[in-house]
DSSP file (Angstrom, degrees, kcal/mol; ACC not computed):
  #  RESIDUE AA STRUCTURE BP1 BP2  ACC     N-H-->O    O-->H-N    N-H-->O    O-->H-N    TCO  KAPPA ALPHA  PHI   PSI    X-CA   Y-CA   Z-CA
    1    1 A X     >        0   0    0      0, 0.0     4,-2.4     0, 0.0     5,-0.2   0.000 360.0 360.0 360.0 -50.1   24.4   39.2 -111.8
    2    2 A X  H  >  +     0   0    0      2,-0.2     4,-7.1     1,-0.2     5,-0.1   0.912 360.0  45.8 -22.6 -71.6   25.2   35.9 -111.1
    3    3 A X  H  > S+     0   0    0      1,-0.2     4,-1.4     2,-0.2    -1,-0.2   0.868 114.8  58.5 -67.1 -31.4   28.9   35.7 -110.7
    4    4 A X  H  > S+     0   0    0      2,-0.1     4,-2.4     3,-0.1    -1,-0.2   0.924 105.1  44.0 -58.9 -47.3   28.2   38.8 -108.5
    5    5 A X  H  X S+     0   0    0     -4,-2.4     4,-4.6     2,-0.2    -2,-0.2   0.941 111.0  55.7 -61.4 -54.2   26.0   37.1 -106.2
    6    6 A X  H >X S+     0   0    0     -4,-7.1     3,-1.2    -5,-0.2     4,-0.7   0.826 106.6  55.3 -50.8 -88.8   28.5   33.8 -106.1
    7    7 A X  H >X S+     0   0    0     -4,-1.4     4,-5.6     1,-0.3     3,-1.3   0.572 106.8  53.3 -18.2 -53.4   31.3   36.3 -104.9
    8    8 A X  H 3X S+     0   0    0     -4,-2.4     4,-1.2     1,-0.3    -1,-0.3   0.931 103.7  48.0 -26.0 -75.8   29.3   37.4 -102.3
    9    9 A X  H <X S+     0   0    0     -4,-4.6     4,-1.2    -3,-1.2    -1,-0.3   0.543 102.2  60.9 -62.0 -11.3   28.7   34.9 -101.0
   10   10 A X  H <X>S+     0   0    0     -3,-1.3     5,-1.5    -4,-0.7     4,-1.4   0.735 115.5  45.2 -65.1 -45.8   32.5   33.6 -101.0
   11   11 A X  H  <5S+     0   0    0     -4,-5.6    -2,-0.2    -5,-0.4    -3,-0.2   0.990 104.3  53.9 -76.1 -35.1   33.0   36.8  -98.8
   12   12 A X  H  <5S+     0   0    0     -4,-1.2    -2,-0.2     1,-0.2    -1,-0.1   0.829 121.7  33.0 -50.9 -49.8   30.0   36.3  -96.6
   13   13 A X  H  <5S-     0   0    0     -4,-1.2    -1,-0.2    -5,-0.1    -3,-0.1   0.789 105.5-135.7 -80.6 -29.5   31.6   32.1  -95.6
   14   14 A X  T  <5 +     0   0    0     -4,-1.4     2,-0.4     1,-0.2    -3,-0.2   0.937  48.1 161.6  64.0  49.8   35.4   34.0  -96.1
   15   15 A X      < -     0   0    0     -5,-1.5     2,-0.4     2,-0.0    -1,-0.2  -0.779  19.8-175.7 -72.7 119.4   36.3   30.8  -98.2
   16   16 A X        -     0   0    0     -2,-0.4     2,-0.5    -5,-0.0    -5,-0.0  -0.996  27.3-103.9-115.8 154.9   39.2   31.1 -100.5
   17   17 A X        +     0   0    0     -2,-0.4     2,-0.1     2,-0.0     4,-0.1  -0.580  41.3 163.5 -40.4  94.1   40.3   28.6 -102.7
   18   18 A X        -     0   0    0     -2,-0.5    -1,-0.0     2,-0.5     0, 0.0  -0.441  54.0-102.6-136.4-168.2   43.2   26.3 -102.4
   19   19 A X  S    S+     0   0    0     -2,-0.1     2,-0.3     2,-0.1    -2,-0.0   0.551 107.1  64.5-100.3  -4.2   44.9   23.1 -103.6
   20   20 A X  S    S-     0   0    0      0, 0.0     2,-0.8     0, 0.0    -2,-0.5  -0.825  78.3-141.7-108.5 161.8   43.5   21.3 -100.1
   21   21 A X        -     0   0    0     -2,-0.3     5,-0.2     1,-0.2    -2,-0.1  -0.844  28.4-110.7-121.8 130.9   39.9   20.8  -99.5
   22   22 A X     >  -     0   0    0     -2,-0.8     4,-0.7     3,-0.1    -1,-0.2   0.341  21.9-100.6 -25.7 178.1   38.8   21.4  -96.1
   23   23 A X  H  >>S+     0   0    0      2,-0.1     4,-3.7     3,-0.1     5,-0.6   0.877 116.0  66.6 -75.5 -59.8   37.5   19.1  -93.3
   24   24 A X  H  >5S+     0   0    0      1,-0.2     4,-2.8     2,-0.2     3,-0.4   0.776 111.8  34.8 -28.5 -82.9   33.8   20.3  -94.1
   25   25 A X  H  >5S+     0   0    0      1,-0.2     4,-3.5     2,-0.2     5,-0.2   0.852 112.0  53.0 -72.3 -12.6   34.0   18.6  -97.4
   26   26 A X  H  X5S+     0   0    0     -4,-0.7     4,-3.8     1,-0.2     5,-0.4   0.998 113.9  47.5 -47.1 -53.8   36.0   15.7  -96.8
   27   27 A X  H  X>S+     0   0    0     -4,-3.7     5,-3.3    -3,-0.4     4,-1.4   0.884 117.5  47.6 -61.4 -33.8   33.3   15.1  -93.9
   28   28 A X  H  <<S+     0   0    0     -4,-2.8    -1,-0.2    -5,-0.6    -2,-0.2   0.927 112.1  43.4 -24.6 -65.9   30.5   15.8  -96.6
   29   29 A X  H  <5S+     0   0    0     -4,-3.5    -2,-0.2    -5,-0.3    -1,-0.2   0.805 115.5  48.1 -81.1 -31.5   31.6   13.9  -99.1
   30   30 A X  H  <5S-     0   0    0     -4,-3.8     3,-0.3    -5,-0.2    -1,-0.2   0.653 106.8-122.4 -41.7 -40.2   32.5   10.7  -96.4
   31   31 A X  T  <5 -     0   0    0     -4,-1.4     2,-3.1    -5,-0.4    -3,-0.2   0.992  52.3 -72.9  83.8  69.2   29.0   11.3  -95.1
   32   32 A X  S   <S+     0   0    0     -5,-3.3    -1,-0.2     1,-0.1    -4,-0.1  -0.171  73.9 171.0  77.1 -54.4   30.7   12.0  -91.1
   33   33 A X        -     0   0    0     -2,-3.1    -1,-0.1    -3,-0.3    -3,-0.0   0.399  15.0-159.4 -33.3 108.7   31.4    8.5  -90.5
   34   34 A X        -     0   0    0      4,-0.1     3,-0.1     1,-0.0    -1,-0.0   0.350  28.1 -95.4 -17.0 173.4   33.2    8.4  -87.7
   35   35 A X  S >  S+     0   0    0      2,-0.2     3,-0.6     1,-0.2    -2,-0.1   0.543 120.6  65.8 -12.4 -51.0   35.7    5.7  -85.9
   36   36 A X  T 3  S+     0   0    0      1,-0.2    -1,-0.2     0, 0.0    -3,-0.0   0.690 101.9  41.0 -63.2 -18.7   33.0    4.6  -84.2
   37   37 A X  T 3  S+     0   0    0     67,-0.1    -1,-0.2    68,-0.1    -2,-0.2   0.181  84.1 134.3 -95.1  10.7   31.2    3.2  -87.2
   38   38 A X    <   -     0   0    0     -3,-0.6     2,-0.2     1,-0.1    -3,-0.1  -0.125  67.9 -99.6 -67.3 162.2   34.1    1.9  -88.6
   39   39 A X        -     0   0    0     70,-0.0     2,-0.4     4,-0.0    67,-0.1  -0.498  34.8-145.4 -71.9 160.9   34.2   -2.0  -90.3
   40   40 A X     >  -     0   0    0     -2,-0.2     4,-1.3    65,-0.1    -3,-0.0  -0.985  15.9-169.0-158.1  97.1   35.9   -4.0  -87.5
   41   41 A X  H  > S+     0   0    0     -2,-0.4     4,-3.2     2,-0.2     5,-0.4   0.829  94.1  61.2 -84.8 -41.1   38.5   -7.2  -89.5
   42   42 A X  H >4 S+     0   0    0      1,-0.2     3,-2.6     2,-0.2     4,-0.5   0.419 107.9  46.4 -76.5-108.7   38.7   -8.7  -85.6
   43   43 A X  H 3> S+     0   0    0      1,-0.3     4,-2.6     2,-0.2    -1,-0.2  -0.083 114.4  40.4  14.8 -84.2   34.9   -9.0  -86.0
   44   44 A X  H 3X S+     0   0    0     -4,-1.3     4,-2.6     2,-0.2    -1,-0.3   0.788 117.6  43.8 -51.1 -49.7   34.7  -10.4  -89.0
   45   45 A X  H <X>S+     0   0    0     -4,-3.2     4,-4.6    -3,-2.6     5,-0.6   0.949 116.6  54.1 -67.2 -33.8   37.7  -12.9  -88.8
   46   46 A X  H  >5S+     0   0    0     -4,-0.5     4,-2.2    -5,-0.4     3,-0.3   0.950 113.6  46.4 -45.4 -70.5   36.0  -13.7  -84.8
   47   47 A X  H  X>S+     0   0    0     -4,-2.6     4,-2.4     1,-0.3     5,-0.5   0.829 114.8  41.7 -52.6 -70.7   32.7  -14.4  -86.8
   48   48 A X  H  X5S+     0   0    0     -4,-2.6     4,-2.5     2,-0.2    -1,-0.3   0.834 116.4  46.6 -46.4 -45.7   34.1  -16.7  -89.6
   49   49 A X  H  X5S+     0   0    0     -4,-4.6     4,-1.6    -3,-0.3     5,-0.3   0.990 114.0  47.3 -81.0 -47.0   36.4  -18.8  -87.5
   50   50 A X  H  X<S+     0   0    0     -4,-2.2     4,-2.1    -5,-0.6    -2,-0.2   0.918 119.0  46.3 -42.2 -40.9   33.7  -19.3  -84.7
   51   51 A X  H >X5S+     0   0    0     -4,-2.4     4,-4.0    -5,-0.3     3,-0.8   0.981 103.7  53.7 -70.4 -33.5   31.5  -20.1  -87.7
   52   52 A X  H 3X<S+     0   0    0     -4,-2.5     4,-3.8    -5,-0.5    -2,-0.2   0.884 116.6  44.4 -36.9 -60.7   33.7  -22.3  -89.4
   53   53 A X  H 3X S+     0   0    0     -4,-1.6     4,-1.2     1,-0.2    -1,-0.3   0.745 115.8  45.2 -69.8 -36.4   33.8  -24.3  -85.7
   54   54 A X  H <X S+     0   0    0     -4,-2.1     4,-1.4    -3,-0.8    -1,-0.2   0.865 114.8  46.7 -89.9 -31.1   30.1  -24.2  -85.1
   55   55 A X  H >X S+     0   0    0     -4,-4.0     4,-2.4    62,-0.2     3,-1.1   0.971 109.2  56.6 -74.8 -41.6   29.3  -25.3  -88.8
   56   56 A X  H 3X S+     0   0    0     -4,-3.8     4,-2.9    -5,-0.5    -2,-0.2   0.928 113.2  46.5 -40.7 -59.1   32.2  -28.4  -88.6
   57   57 A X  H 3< S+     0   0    0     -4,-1.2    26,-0.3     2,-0.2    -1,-0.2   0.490 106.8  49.5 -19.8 -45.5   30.2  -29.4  -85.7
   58   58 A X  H X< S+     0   0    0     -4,-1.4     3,-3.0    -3,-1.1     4,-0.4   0.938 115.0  46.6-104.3 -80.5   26.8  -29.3  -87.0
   59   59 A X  H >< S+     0   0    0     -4,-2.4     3,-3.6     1,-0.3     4,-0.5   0.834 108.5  57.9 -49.2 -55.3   27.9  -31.3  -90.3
   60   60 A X  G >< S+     0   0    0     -4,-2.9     3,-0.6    -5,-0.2    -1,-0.3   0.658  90.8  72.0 -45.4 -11.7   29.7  -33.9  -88.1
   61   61 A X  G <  S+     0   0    0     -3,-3.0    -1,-0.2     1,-0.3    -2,-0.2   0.714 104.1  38.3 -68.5 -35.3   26.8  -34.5  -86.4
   62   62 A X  G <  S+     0   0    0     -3,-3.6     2,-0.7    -4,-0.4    -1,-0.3   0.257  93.2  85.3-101.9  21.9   25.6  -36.1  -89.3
   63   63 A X    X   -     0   0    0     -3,-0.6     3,-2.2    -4,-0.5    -1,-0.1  -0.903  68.3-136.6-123.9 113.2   28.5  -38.2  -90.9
   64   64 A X  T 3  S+     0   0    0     -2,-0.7    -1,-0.1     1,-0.3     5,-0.1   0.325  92.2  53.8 -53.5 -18.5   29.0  -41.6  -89.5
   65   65 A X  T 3  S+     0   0    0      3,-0.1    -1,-0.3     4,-0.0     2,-0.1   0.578  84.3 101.0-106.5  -3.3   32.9  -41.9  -89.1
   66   66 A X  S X  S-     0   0    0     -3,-2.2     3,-2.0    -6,-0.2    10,-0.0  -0.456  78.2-122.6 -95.3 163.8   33.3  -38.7  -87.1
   67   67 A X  T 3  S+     0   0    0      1,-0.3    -1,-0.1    -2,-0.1    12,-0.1   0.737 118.3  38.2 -78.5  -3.9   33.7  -39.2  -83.0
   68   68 A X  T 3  S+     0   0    0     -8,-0.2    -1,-0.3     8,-0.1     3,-0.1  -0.050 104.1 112.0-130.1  40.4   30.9  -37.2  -82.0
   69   69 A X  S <  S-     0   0    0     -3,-2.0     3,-0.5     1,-0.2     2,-0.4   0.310  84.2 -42.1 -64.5-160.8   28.6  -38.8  -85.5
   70   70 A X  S    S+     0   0    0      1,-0.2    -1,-0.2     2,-0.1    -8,-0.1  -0.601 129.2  16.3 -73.4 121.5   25.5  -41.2  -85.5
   71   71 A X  S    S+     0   0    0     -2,-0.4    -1,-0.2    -3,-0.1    -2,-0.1   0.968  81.1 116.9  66.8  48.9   26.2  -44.0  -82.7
   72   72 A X    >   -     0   0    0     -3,-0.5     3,-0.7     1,-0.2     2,-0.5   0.045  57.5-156.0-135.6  19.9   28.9  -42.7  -80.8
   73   73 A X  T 3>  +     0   0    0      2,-0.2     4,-1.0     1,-0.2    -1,-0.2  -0.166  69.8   4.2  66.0 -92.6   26.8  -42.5  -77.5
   74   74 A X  H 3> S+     0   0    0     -2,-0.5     4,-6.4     1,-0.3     3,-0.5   0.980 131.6  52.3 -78.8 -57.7   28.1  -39.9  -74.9
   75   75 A X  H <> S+     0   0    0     -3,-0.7     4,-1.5     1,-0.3    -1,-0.3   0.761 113.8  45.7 -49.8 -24.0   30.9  -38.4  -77.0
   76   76 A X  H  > S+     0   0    0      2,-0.2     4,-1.2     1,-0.2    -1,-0.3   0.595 109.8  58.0-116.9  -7.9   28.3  -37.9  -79.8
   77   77 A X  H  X S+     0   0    0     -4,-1.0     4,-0.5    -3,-0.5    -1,-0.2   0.958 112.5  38.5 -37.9 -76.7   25.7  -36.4  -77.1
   78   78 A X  H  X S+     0   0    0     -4,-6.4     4,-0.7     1,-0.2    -2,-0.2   0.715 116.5  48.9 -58.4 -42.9   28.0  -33.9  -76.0
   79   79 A X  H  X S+     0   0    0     -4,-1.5     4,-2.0    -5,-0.2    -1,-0.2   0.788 109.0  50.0 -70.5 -50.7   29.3  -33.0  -79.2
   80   80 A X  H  X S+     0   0    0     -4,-1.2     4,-1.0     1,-0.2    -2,-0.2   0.513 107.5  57.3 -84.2 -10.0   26.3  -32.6  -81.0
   81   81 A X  H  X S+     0   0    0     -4,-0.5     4,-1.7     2,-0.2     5,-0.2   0.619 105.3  45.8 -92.2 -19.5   24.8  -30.4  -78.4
   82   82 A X  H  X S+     0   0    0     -4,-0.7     4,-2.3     2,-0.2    -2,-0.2   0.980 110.7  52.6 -76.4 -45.7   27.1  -27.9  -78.3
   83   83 A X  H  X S+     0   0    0     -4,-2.0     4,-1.7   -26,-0.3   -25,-0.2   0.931 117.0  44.5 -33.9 -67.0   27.2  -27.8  -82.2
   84   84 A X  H >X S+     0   0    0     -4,-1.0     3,-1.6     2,-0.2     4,-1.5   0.904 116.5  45.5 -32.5 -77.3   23.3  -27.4  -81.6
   85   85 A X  H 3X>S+     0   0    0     -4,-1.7     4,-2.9     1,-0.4     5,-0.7   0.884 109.3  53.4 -79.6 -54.1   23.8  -25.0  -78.9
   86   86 A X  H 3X5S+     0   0    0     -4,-2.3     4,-2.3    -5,-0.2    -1,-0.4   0.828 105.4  52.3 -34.3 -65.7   26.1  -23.3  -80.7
   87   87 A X  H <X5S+     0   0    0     -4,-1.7     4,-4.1    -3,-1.6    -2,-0.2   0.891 109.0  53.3 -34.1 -77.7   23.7  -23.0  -83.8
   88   88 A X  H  X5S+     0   0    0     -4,-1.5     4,-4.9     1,-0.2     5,-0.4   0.926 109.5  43.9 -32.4 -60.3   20.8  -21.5  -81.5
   89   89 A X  H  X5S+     0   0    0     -4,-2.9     4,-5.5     1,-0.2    -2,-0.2   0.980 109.7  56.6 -72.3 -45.7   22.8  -18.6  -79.8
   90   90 A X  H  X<S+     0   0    0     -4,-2.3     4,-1.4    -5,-0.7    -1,-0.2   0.945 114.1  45.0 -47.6 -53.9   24.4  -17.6  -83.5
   91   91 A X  H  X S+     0   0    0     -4,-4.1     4,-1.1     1,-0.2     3,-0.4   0.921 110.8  48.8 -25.4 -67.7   20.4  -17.3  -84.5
   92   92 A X  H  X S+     0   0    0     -4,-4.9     4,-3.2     1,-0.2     5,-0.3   0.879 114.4  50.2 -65.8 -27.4   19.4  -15.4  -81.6
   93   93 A X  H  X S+     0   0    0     -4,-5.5     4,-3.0    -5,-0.4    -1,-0.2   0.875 101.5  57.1 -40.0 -54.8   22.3  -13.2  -82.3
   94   94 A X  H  < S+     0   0    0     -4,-1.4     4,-0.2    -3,-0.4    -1,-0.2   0.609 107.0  52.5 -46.8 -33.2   21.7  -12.6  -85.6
   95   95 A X  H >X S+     0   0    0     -4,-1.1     4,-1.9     2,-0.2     3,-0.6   0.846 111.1  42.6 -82.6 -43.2   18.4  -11.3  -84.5
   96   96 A X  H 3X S+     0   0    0     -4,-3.2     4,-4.5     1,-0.2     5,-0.2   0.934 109.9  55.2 -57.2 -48.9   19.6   -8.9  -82.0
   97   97 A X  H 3< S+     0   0    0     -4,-3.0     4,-0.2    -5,-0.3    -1,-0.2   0.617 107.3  52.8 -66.8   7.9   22.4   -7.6  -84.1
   98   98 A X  H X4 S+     0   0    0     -3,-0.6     3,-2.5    -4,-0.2    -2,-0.2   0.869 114.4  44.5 -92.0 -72.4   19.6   -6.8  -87.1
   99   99 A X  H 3< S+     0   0    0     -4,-1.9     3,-0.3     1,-0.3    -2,-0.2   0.851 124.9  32.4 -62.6 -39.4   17.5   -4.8  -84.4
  100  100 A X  T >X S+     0   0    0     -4,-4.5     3,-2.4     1,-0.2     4,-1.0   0.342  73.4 124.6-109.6  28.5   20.4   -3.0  -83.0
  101  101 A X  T <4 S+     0   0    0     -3,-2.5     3,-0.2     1,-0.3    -1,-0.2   0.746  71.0  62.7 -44.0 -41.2   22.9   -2.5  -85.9
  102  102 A X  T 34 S+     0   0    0     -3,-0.3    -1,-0.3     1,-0.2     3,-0.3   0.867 112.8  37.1 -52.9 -39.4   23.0    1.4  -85.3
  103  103 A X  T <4 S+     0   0    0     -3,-2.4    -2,-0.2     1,-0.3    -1,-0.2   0.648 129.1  22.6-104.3  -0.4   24.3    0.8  -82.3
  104  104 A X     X  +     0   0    0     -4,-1.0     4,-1.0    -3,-0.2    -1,-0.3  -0.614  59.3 164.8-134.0  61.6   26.7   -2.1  -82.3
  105  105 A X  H  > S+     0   0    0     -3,-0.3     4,-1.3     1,-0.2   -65,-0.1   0.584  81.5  63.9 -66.2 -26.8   28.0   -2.6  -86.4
  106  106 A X  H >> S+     0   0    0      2,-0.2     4,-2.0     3,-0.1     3,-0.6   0.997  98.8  52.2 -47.5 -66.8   30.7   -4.8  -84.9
  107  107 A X  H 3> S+     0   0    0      1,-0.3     4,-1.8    -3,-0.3    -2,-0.2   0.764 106.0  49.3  -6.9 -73.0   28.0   -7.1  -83.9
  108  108 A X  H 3< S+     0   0    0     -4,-1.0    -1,-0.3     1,-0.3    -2,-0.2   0.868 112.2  55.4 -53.8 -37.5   26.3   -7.3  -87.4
  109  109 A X  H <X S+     0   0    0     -4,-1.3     4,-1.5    -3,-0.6    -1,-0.3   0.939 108.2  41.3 -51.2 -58.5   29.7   -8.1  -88.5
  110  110 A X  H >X S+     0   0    0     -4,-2.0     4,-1.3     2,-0.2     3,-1.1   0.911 119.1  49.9 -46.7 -79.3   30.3  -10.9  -86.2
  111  111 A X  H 3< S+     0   0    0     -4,-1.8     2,-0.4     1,-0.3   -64,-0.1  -0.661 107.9  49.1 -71.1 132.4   26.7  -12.3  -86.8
  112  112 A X  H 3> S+     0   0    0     -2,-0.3     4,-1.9   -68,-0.0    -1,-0.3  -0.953 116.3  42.6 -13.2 -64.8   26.6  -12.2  -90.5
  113  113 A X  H <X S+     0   0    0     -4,-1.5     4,-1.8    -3,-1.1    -2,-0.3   0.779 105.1  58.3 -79.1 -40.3   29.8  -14.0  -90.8
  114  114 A X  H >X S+     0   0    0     -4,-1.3     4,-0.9     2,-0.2     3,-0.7   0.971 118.9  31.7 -52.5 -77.4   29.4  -16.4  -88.3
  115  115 A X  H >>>S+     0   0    0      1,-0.2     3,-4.3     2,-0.2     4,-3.8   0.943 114.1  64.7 -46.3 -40.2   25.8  -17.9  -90.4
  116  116 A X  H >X5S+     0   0    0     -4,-1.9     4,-1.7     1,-0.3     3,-1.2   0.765 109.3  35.5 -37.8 -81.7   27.6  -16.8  -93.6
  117  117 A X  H <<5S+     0   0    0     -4,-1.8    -1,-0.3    -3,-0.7   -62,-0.2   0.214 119.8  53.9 -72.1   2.4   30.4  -19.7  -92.7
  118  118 A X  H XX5S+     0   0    0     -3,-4.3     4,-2.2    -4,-0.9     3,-0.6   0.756 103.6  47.9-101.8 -20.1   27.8  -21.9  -91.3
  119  119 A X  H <X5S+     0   0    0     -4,-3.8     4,-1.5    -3,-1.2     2,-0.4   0.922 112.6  54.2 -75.3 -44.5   25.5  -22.0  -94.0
  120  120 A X  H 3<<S+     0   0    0     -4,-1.7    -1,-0.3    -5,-0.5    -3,-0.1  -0.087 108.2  43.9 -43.9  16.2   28.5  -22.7  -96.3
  121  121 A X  H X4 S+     0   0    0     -3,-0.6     3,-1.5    -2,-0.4    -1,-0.2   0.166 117.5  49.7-126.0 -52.7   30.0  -25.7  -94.5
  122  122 A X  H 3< S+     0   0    0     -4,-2.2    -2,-0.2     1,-0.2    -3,-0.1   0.945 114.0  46.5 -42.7 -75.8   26.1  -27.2  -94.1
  123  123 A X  T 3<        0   0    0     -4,-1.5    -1,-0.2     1,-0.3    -3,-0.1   0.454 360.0 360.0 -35.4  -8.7   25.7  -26.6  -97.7
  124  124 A X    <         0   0    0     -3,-1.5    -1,-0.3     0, 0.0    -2,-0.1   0.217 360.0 360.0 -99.0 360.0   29.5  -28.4  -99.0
C-alpha cells in the first residue's frame, strides 16, 4: 500500500529520477539564498583596513613618541579627533547595521570588521 501510494504520487509531480538533482532541491537544500545575500570579501577587507586605520589612531593617541601623541599641540588635536571621530561613526554604524541586517548584510560585514580590528589594535 505504501509503495503504491509513493508511485502515485511520483506520477501526480511527473518526477523521474536521474543522476542530477533539480533546481527545487538544490534551492531547498541552500535554503534560496540568493546573490543578493551573498558574503561581500570588498566589505570585509573595506571594514578591516578602515579599522586597522581608525584603531592605529586611537592607540597613538595615547603613546608619547607618536606625532599626533600626548603634547604634540595642534598636530595631536587634529589627529586625535579624527581617530575619535572615527571611533563614534564606526559605533553608530554598528548600530544601524544590527537593526537593518536583512536588508544591507554588506553593511554588518563592514561594521563588524571594522570594531573587530579596532578592538584588537586597542587591546595589543
Amino acid at each position: 500500500m505504501t509503495s503504491r501510494s509513493f508511485d502515485d504520487r511520483l506520477e501526480r509531480i511527473q518526477w523521474t529520477p536521474g543522476a542530477v538533482p533539480t533546481h527545487e532541491v538544490i534551492d531547498s537544500v541552500l535554503g534560496g539564498r540568493g546573490m543578493a545575500q551573498a558574503r561581500s570579501v570588498g566589505a570585509t577587507l573595506l571594514g578591516a583596513i578602515l579599522g586597522i586605520l581608525i584603531g592605529f589612531g586611537l592607540k597613538g593617541m595615547i603613546l608619547p613618541g607618536s606625532p599626533w601623541g600626548p603634547d604634540t599641540g595642534l598636530a595631536g588635536l587634529i589627529g586625535g579627533g579624527l581617530a575619535s571621530l572615527g571611533l563614534l561613526v564606526s559605533i553608530g554604524m554598528a548600530v544601524f547595521a544590527a537593526l537593518r541586517s536583512r536588508k544591507h548584510p554588506w553593511l554588518m560585514q563592514f561594521a563588524s570588521m571594522n570594531l573587530l580590528m579596532i578592538v584588537v589594535l586597542l587591546l595589543s
